[in-house]
C-alpha positions in Angstrom: -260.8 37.3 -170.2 -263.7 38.6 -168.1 -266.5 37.0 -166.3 -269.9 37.6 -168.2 -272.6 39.2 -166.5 -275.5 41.9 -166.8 -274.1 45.3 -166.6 -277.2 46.4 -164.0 -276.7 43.2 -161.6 -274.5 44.7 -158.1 -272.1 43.1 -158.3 -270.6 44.7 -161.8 -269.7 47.6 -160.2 -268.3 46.0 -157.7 -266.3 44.0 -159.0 -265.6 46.9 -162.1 -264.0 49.2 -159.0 -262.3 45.9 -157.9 -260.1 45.8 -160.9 -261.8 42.2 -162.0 -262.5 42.4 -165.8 -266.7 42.4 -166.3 -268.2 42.6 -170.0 -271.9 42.6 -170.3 -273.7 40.8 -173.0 -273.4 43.3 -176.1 -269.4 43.2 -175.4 -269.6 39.4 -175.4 -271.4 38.9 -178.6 -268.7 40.4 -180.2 -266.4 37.6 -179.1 -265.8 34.8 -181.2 -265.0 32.3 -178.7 -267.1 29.6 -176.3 -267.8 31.1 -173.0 -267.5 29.1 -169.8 -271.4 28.2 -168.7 -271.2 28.3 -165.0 -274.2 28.6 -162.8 -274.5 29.5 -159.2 -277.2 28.1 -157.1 -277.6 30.6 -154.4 -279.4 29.2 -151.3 -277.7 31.9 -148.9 -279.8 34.7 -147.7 -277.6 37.9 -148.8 -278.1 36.8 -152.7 -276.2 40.1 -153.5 -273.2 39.8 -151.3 -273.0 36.0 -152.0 -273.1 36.2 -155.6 -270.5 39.5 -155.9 -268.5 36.6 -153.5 -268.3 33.7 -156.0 -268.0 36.2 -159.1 -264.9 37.5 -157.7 -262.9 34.7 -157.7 -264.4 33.0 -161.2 -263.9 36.4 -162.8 -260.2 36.1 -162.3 -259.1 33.9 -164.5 -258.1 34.2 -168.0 -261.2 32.7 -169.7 -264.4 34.0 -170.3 -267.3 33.3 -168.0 -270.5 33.1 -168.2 -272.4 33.0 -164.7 -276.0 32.0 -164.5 -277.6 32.7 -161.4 -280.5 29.9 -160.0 -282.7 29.8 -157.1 -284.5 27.2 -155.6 -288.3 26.4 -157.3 -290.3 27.1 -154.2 -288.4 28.9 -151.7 -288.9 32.5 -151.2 -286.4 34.7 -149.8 -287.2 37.1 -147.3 -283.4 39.3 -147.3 -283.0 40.1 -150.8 -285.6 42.5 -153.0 -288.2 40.4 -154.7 -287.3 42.4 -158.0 -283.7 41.5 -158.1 -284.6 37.9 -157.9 -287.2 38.1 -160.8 -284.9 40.2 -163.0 -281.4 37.7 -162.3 -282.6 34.6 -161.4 -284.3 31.9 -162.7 -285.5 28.9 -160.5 -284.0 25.6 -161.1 -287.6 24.0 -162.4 -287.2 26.5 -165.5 -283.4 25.2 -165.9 -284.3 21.5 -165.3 -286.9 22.3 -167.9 -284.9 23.3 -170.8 -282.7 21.0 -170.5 -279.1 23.5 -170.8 -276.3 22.6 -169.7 -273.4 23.8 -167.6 -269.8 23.7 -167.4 -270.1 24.1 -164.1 -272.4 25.0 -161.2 -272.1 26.1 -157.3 -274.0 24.9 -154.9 -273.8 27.4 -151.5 -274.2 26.9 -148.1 -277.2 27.8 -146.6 -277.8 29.0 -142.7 -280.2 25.8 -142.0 -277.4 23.6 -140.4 -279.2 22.8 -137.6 -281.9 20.7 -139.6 -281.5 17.2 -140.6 -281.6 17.1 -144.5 -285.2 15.6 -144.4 -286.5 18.4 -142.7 -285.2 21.2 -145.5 -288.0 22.7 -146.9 -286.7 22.3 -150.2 -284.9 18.9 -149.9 -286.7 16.7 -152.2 -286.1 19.5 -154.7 -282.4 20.1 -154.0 -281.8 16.0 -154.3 -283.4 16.4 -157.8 -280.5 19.2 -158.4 -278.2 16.8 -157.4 -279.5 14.4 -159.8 -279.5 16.4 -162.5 -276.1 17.3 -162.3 -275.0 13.7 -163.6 -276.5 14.5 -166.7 -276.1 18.7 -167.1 -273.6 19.2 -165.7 -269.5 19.1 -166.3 -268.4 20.0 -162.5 -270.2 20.5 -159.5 -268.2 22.9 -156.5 -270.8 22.0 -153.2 -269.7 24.7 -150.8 -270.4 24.1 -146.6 -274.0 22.7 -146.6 -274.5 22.6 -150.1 -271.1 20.1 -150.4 -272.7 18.4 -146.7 -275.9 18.2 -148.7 -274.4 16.1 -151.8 -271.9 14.2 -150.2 -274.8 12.6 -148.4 -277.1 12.5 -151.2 -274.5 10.5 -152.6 -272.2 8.7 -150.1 -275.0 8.8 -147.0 -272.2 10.8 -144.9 -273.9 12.3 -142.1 -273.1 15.4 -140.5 -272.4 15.9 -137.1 -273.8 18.5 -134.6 -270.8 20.6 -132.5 -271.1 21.6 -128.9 -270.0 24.9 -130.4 -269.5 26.7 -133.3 -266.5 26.6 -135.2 -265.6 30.5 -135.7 -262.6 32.0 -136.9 -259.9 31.4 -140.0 -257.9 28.0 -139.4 -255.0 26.7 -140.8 -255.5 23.6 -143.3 -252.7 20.7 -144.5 -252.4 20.7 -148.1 -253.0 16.7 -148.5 -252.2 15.9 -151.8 -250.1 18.8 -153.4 -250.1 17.2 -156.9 -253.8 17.6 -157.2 -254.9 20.1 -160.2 -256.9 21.3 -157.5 -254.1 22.8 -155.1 -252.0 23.7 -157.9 -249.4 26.4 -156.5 -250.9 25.8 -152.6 -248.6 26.2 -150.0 -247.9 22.9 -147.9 -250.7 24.8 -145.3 -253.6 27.9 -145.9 -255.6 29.8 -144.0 -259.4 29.5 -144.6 -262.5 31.0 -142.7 -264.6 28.9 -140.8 -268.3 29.5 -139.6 -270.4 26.0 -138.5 -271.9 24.5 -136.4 -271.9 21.1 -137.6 -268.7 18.6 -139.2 -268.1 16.1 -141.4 -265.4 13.3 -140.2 -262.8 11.7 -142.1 -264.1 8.6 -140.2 -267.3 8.8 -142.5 -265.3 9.9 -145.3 -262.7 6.7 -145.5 -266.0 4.5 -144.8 -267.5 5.6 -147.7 -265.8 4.9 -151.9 -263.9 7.2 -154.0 -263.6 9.9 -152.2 -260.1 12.0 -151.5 -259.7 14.1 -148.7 -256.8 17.4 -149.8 -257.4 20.1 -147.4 -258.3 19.2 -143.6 -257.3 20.6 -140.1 -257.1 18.1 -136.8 -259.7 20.8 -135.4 -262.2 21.3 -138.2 -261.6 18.2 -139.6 -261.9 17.9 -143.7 -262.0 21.1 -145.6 -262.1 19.9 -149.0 -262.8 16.9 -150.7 -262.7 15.5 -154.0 -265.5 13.1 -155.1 -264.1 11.8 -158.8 -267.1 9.2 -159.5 -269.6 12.3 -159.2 -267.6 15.2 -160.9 -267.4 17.1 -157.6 -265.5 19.2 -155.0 -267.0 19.7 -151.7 -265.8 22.6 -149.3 -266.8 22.6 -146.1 -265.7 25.9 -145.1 -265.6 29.5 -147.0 -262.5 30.5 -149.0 -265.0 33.3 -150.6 -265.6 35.1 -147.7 -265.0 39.0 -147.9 -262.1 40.0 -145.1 -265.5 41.5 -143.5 -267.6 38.7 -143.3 -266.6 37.2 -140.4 -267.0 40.3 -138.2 -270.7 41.7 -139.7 -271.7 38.2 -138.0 -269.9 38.5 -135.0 -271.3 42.5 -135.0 -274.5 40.8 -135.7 -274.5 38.5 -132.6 -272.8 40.3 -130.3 -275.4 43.3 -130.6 -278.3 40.7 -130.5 -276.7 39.6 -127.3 -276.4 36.4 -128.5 -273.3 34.5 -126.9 -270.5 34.4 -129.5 -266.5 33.4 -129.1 -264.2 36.1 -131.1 -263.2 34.5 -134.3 -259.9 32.5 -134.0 -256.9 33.6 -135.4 -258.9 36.5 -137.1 -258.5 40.3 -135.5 -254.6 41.2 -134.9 -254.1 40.3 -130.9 -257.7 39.0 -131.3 -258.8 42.3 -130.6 -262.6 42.8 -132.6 -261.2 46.8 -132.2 -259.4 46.0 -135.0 -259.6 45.8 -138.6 -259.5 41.9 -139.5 -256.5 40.7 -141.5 -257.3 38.4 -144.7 -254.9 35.5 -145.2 -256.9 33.9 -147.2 -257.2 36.2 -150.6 -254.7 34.5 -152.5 -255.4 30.6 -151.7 -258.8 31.8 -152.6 -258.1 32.7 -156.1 -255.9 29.7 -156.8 -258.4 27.3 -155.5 -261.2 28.8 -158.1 -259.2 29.3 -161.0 -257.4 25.8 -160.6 -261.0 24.5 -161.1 -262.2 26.6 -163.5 -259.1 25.3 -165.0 -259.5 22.2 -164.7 -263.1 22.4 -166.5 -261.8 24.0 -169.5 -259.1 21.3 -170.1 -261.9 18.7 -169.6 -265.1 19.5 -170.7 -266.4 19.6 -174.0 -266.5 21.8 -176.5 -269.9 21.1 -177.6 -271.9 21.2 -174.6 -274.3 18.7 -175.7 -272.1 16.2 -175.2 -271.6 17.0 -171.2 -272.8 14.0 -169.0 -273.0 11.1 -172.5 
């Protein structure tokens, strides 16, 4: 089955000339069957390349999706055209308001790392997303600072500044291979990695109910499972194009700005090169394992999500 979204919004011909099945509204009505609500809350600055991003790998499955896109009340964003935002998105005050729910929602990272969380322009707001979630919302997938952002919210684990940033695509120990979540993983993946600040498994085993299932000795935990709160945390980017990692070393190293090649990323670790993706398919199973794992959980009736 497809993932359900407006036939105008970018990333439907994208993902169309990617081979990933797309149906627009009219072609959904004429489904009898409950779609999948899943909302994305997109706090990155490249809305358009981060919501083609998480629509690829939800769109893969064999159920039917439907993706709601939601933006932050307040916060304006200065990289993506003020008419794509008023025609796709609505802001979470407006959600909050109506009192939908979701299957499940995304919460994306968001290039303000170097802040502590009371200093986020939006904090208080985001805390009141967080909230909400325990009542709207089936499962919650925090990705980098979005996941840093809950599992602090929740569990008061801090993050920790690094002398310098973690850059490149590192290999991860599958922790706990009967988890739905790693379903099919291989006893180690491959994930990009772009931060410049950590969580510890330190924190992590101080604070309760938490489960660590994908970490590195170098970047530390990758993803965590947080059963109490209905929610995955990832602290690093399984969605990131094969491309993603070099437009931001292009980016930095034409700025002049002092950046590392990515680890483990260009063939010879040669930026001449085109980068390899070794991620793709861990990718895939980690997103449709959850998506997965909603649809055998949640209920039918989504009223009854969060009683």
């Amino acid at each position: 089955m497809p993932i359900r979204i407006p036939s105008h919004l970018p990333a439907y011909d994208v993902l169309t000339r990617e081979g990933v099945m797309v149906m627009d509204q009219d072609q959904a009505d004429r489904q009898d069957i409950r779609a999948l609500r899943i909302g994305l809350l997109n706090l990155m600055p490249k809305k358009i390349q981060t919501e083609t991003q998480f629509a690829r790998l939800i769109g893969a499955t064999p159920l039917q999706i439907e993706l709601n896109l939601i933006r932050m009340s307040a916060h304006k964003t200065r990289n993506t055209a003020a008419a794509h935002m008023e025609e796709f998105y609505r802001p979470f005050a407006e959600v909050a308001a109506s009192g939908e729910k979701f299957d499940g929602l995304i919460i994306t990272g968001a290039p303000i790392e170097h802040l502590d969380f009371n200093d986020v322009s939006y904090w208080d707001e985001i805390t009141k997303v967080f909230d909400w979630t325990q009542s709207h919302i089936h499962s919650t997938f925090g990705v980098c600072w979005g996941g840093m952002a809950m599992i602090n919210h929740f569990h008061g684990v801090p993050k920790h500044m690094l002398s310098a940033k973690l850059f490149g695509c590192y290999p991860q120990k599958n922790l706990d291979p009967a988890s739905p979540y790693l379903r099919g993983f291989s006893d180690a993946c491959q994930i990009p990695v772009s931060r410049w600040t950590e969580i510890r498994q330190s924190d992590l085993d101080r604070a309760s109910g938490l489960k660590t299932l994908l970490a590195d000795d170098v970047t530390g935990p990758c993803l965590v499972e947080d059963p109490a709160h209905r929610a995955l945390y990832i602290f690093n980017h399984f969605e990131y194009d094969s491309d993603t990692l070099k437009q931001e070393y292009d980016r930095d190293a034409a700025e002049g700005v002092s950046i590392e090649v990515p680890v483990n990323y260009y063939p010879q670790n040669d930026p001449t090169q085109r980068p390899e993706n070794r991620w793709r398919s861990h990718a895939h199973l980690l997103y449709g394992n959850w998506i997965n794992q909603i649809y055998q959980t949640t209920p039918f009736d989504l009223n009854d999500i969060g009683t």
